[in-house]
N, C-alpha and C positions, 0 to 999 in steps of 0.2 A: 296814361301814355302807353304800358305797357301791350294795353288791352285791344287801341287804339293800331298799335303797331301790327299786333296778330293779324288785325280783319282787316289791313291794307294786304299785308300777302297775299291773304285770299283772296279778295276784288283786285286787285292791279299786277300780282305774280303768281296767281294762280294754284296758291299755295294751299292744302290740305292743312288744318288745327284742329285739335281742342284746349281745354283748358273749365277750370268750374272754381267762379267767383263767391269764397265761403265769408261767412259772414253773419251777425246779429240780424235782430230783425229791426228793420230802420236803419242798419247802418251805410246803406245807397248803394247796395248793389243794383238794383234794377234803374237807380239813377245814372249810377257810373256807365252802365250798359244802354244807355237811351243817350248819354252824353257824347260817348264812344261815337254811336251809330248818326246821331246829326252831323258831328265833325265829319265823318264819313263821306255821308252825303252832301255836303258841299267840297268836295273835292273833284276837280274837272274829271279828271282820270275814271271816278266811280259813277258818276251820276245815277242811272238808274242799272246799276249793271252788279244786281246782288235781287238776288231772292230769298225771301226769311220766310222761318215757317216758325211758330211759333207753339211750341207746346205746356198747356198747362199756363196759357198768357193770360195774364191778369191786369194787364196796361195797356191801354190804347195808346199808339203810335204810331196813328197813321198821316202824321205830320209829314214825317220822314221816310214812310215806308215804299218801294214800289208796292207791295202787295200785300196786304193785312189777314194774316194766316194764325188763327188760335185753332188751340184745342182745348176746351175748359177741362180742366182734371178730374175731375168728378163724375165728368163722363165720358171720358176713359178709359174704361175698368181692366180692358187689357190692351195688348201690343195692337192685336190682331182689329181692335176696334178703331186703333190709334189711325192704324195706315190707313185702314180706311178711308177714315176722316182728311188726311192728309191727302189721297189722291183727289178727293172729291175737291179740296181748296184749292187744287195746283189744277183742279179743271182736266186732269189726266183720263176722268172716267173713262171715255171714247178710246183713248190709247188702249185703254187694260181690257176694256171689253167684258167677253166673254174666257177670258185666259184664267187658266188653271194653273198655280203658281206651286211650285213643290215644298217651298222655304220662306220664311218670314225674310231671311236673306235674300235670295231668288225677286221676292216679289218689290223689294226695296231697292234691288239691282238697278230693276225693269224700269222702276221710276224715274233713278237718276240717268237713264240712259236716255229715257225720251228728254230728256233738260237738256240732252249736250249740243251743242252747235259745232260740230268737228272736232277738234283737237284740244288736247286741256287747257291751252293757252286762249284758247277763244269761247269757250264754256262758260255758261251764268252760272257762277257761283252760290253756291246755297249755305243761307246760313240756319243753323237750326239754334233755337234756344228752351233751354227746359229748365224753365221755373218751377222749384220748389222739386230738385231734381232728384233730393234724397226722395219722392214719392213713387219714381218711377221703379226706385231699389227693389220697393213689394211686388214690384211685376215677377209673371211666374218667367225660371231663365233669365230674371232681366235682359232678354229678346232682345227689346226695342235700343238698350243702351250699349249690347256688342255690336250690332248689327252698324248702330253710328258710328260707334268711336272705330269699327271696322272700315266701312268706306271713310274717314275722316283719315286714312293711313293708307288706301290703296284704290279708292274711289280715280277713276279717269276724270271725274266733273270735279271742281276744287270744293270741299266738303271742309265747314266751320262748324264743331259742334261747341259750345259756349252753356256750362250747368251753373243755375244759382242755386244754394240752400244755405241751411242756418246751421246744418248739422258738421260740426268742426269734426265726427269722426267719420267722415262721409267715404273715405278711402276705406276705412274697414270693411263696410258695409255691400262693396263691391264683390262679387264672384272673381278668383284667381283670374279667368279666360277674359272677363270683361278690365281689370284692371291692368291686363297684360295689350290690353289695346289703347288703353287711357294714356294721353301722351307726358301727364304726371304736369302737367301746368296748374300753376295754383294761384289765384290773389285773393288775399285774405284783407278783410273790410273789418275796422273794430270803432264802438263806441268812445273815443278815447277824451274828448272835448271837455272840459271844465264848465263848469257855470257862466264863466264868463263870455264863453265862447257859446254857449245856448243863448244868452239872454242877445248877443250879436245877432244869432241866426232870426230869432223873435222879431225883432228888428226887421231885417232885411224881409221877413215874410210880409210883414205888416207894408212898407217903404212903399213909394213910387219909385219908378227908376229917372236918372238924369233927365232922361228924353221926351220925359211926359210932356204932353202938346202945352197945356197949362203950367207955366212952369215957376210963378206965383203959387198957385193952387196947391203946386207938389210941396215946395219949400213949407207952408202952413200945416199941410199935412204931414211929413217928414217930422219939423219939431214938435207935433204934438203926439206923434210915436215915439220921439226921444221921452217927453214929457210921462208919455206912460210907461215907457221901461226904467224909468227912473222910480217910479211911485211904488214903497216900500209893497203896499197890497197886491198889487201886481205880483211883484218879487216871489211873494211869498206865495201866490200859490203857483209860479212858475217853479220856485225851488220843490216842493213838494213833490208833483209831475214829474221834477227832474229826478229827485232822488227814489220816487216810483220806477219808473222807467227811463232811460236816453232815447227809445224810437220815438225818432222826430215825426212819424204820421201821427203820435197819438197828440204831439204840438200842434201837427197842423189839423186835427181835428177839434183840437180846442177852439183856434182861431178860427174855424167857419160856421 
């Protein structure tokens, strides 16, 4: 709800954030941030009036997206190849030309300024997201993450920067000048769920839901998922897994 709340300022008051969703691996941050963004988009107010750029994206979402913007992290390797990549998705080539930019700043300016539609209240909002955001830390200057959390504070376009990582010391790792721009927002995601409450989720992966067209068919199917989260063999190699690991992808890699 928190998270939810942030990325309405930005689409509907035009508001400037960040914030960096910490967390285990598994424990849904990149759900809770895909959860956020469909409520989003079904709301009248936002419809198509947000632009995500997604860096270092690892999930397709382009259910919800107007405009399906990665940068795989691996290639990367620095700021300078990042923006690149980013002007070439926002389709800006033509804007940037042949222009000699003095600043990684300078040239990130240039960008958000062809994005603006007059005045900050009428500006498409840009949301950026940086999966797996403790990677960006190794950039040289971490460049790429003042230069955000910079315009995310003084940007005229309304500027959402939004980090996932797993690393719970991630503020450490920050340079003084870049955490002095970080608006110091935090939500922390943690494995906390019991057995019981996995062998639920097992469940619910497996299930139909209520609305299944067949709904005969569901009900047969439904108890014979009950049937097998019942069965002690099941159990046990669900406990195993469990007490292996709690990230639920390695569940849901079981079950496919």
């Amino acid at each position: 709800r928190n998270l939810l709340e942030l990325l309405k300022r930005t689409t509907i008051h035009g508001e400037s954030n960040s914030v960096l969703i910490i967390g285990p691996r598994g424990s849904g941050k990149t759900a809770l941030l895909n959860h956020a963004l469909k409520d989003l988009k079904e709301m009248k107010q936002v419809q198509e009036n947000l632009l995500e750029v997604h860096l270092n994206g690892k999930t397709n979402c382009q259910f919800f997206m107007k405009k399906n913007l990665f940068l795989p992290g691996l290639l990367q390797t620095n700021d300078k190849v990042a923006l690149k990549e980013i002007t070439r998705q926002l389709q800006l080539e033509n804007v940037v030309g042949d222009k000699v930019f003095g600043s990684f700043a300078e040239n990130l300016a240039f960008l958000l300024e062809a994005l603006k539609k007059g005045d900050r209240a009428s500006s498409c909002p840009v949301l950026f997201v940086l999966d797996e955001f403790d990677l960006f830390v190794h950039h040289k200057n971490q460049t790429l993450l003042y230069n955000l959390f910079d315009v995310s504070q003084s940007a005229q376009t309304p500027v959402t920067v939004v980090g996932l990582t797993c690393r719970q010391d991630i503020l450490e790792l920050l340079e003084k000048r870049v955490k002095s721009r970080f608006s110091h927002r935090q939500i922390y995601l943690l494995n906390s769920f019991d057995f019981r409450q996995y062998l639920k989720i097992f469940k619910e992966q497996l299930s139909l839901p209520d609305k299944f067209p067949d709904e005969s068919f569901a009900q047969r199917w439904n108890n014979n998922i009950q049937s097998l989260a019942e069965d002690k063999a099941v159990q046990d190699v669900l406990r195993n897994l469990f007490h292996h690991t709690k990230d639920l992808r390695s569940l849901h890699l079981l079950l496919v």
